[in-house]
C-alpha positions in Angstrom: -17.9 8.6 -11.7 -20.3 7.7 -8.8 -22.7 10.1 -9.8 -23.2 8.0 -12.7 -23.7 4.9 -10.7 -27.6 3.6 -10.2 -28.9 3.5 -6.2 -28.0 0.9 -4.5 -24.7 0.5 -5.8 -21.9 1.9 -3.5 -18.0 1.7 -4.6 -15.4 1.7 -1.7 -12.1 2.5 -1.4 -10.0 0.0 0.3 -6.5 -0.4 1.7 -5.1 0.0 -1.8 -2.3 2.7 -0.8 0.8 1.2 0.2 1.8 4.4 1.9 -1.1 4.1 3.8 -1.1 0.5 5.1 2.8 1.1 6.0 2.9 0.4 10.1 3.6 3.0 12.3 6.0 1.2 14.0 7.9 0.9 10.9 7.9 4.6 10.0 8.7 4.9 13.5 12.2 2.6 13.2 13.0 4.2 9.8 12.6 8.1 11.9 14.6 6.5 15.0 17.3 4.9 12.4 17.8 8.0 10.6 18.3 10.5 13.9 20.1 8.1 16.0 22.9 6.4 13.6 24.8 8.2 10.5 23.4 6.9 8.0 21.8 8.3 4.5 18.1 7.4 4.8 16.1 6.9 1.1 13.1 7.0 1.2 9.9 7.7 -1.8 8.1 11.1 -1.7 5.1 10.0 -0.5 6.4 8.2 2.8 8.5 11.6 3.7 5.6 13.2 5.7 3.8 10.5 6.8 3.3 10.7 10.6 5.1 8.0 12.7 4.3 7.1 16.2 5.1 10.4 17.9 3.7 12.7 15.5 6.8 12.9 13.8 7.9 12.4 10.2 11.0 11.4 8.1 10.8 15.6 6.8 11.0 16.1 10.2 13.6 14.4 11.2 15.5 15.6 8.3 14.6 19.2 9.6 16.3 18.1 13.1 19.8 17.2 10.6 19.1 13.4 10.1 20.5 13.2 6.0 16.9 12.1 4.2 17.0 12.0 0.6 13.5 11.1 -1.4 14.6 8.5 -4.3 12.3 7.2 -7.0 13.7 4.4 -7.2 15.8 1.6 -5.1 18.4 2.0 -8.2 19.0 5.7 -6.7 19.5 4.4 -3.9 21.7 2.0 -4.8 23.7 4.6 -6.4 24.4 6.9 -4.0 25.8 4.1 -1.7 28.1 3.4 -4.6 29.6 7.1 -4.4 29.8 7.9 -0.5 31.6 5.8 2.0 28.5 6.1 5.0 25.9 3.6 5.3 22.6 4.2 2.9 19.5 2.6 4.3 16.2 2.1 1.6 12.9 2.4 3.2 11.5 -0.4 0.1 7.8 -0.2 0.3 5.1 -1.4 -1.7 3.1 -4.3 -2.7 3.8 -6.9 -5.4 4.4 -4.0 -8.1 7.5 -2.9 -6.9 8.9 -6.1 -4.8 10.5 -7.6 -7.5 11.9 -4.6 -7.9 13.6 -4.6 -4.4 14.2 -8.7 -5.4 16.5 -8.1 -8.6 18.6 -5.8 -7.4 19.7 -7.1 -4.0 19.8 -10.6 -7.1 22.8 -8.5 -9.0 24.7 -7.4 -6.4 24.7 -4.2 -3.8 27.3 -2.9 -2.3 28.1 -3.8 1.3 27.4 -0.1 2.8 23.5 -0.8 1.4 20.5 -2.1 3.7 16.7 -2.3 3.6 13.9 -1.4 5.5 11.6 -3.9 3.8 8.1 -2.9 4.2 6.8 -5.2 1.2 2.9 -6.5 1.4 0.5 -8.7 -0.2 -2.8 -7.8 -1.5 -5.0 -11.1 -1.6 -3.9 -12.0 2.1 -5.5 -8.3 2.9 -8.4 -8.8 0.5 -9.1 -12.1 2.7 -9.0 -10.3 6.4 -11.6 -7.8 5.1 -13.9 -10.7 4.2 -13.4 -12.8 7.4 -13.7 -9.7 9.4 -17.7 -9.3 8.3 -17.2 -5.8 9.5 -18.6 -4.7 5.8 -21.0 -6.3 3.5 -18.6 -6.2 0.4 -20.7 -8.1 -3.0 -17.7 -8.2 -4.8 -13.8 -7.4 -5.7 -12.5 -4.4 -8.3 -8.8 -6.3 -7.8 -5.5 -3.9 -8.0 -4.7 -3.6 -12.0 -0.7 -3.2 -11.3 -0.3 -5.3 -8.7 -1.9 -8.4 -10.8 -0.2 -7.8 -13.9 2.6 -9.6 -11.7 0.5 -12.3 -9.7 -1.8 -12.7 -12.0 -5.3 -13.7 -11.9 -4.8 -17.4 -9.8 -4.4 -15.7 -6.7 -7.9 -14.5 -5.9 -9.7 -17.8 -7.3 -8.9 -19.6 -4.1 -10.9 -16.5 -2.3 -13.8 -15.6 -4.4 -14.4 -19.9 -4.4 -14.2 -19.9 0.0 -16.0 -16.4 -0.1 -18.4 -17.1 -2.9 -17.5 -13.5 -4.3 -17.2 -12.3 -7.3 -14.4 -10.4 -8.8 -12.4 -8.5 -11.6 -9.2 -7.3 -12.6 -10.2 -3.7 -14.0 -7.6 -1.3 -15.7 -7.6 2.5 -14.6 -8.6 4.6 -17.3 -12.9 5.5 -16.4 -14.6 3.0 -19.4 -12.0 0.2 -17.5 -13.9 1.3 -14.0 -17.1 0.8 -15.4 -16.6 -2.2 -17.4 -15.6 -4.3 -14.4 -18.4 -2.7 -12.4 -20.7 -4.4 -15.6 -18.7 -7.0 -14.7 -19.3 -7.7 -11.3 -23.1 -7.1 -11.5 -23.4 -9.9 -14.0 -21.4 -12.2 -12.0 -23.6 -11.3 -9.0 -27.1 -11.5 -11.6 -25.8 -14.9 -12.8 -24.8 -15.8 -9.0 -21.4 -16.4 -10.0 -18.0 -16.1 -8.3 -15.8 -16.0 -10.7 -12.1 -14.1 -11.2 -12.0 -12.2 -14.0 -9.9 -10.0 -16.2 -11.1 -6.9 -17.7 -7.4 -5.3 -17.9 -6.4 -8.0 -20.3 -4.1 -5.7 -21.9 -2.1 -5.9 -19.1 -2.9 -9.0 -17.0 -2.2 -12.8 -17.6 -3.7 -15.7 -15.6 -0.3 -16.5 -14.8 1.2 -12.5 -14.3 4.8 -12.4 -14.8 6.8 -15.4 -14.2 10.1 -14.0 -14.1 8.8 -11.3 -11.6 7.0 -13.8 -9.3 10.6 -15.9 -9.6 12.8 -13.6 -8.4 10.7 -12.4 -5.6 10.4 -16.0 -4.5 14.4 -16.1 -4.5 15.3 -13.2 -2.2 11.5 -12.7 -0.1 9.2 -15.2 2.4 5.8 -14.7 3.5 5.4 -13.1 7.0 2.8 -11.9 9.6 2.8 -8.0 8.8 0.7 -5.2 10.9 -1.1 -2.9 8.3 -1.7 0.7 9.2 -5.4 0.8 10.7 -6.1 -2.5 10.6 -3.7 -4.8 12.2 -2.1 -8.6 12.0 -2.9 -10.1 8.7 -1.3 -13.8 8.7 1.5 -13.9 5.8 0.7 -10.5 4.5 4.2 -9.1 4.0 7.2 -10.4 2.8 10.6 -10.2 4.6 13.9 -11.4 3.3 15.2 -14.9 3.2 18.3 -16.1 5.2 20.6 -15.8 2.7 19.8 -11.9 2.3 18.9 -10.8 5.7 22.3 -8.9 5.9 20.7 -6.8 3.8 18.1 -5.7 6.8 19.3 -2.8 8.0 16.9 -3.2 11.3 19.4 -6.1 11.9 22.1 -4.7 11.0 21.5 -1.4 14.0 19.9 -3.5 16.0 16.6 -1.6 15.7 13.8 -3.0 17.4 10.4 -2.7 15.8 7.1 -2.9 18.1 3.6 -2.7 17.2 2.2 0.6 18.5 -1.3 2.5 18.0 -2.2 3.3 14.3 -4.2 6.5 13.9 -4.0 9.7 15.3 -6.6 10.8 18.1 -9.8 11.8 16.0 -8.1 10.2 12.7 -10.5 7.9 10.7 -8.0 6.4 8.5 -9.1 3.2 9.8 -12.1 2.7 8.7 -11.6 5.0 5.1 -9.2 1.8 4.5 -11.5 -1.4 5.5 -14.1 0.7 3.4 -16.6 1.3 7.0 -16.6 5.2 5.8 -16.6 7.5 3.0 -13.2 10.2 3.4 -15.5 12.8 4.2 -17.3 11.0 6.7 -14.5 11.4 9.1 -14.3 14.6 11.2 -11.1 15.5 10.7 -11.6 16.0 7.1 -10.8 18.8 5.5 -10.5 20.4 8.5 -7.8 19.6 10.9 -6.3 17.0 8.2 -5.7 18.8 4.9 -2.8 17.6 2.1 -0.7 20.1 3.8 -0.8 19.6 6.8 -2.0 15.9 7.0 -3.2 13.6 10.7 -3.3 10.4 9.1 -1.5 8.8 6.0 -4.7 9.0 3.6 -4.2 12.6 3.0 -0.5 12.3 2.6 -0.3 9.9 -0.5 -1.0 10.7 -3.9 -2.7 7.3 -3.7 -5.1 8.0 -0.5 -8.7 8.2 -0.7 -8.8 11.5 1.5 -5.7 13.4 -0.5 -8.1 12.2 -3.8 -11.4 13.3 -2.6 -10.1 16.7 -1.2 -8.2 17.2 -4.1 -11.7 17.2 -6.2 -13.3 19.4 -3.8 -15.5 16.9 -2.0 -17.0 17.7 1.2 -20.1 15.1 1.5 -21.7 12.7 -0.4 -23.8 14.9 -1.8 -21.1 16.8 -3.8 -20.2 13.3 -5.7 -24.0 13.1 -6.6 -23.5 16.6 -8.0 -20.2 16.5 -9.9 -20.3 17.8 -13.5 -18.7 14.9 -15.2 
């Protein structure tokens, strides 16, 4: 789609990948938690090869005999602590999409042998750290189409207002892409900074209330460390006191600590503030392939650098050049 794009208009991936924002230090407890005590780790397909602080990974750890099972949901996960008599630890990441998830089941009742990692994050508290940080000239917002078909539009008014830029909620098939491109540019003609919806097919002003309710009931807002970028005040959620026996990092007395993000080389960083194309990073396609991945952008089905391999790019030039 960029070839179609006039000069002068550039279109940046950001930290949009949950897998990808997930700390290290948090991969690092759920590999620690799942070779040191006997429990059954769940965990989603994506996060099993993710590198942790050591160059390991949850496959690896289940290569060393720690019992890692990949779920697709937390309701799998639920149910296999339900049949075995062994503690079963969820690795529940994610951003607002799946948190109410995680909210209304722990709501209904789990059984007592069932904890969470909870590695739940915000987007607009993110979206707000890339502004402050002035580290990229960004004119304006494509916002995440799932994530605000549960907050809605309201939370990014407050930002484009202090900010003064503009943005819009755009869908995913390629016309929705370029619409809210349109969009933007009109906003930014008309000198405008405005929130608006282009996914309306999907997307309230006021997203889903029952959603936004129940993850109210069982999460608060906390300081989380994102994966390449660091501290971002109340940007991920962590349960309330009437559910924190639920946190199995508690519950083992695992400590978490903030280590060093990327890999030696690894530009992951800056692919997710949006500094750097994926192929402007000199591990790419080279040392850091799908299969055998460095950083966590290669790993998800969701990172820039697993999407722009997968489509063959090697340099700027070949998005100019795609057949489209």
């Amino acid at each position: 789609m960029r070839s179609l794009l006039p000069k002068g208009l550039e279109v940046r991936s950001g930290p949009g990948c949950p897998v990808c924002v997930t700390s290290v230090a948090e991969i690092q407890a759920a590999i620690d938690l799942a070779l040191s005590k006997n429990v059954v780790l769940t965990t989603y397909g994506d996060m099993f090869r993710v590198p942790g602080a050591r160059g390991t990974s949850l496959m690896e750890a289940k290569a060393r005999g720690a019992d890692v099972r990949i779920v697709y949901s937390i309701a799998d996960s639920i149910s296999i602590a339900k049949k075995l008599k062994r503690e079963v630890v969820h690795f529940a990441i994610g951003f607002e999409t799946t948190a109410p998830t995680t909210a209304i089941e722990l709501m209904r009742g789990v059984p007592e042998n069932f904890s969470l990692i909870v590695s739940h994050r915000l987007i607009p508290p993110a979206m707000e750290h890339l502004l402050k940080s002035g580290d990229i000239a960004i004119g304006g917002f494509i916002c995440p189409g799932h994530v605000s078909t549960i907050i809605g539009s309201e939370p990014y008014v407050p930002i484009a207002k202090r900010y003064g830029k503009p943005m819009v909620i755009g869908g995913f098939e390629p016309l929705d892409v370029l619409a809210s491109l349109v969009m933007l540019l009109e906003q930014i003609r008309d000198g405008r900074s405005d929130v608006e919806v282009e996914y309306t097919r999907s997307v309230k002003r006021e997203g889903n209330v029952k959603a936004k309710r129940v993850m109210t009931e069982v999460f608060k807002p906390c300081d989380g460390d994102w994966r390449g970028i660091g501290v971002i005040p109340m940007s991920k959620l962590e349960l309330k006191k009437e559910f924190e026996h639920y946190d199995a990092l508690k519950r083992f007395d695992i400590e978490v600590t903030i280590e060093e993000g990327m890999p030696k080389g690894c530009r992951c960083a800056d692919v997710l503030k949006g500094l750097i194309y994926p192929w402007e990073c000199p591990l790419y396609s080279k040392a850091c392939t799908p299969i055998n991945p460095v950083g966590p952008c290669a790993v998800s089905v969701e990172g820039a650098c697993y999407i722009a391999m997968k489509h063959g790019i090697k340099s700027t030039e070949d998005v100019l050049h795609l057949n489209v």
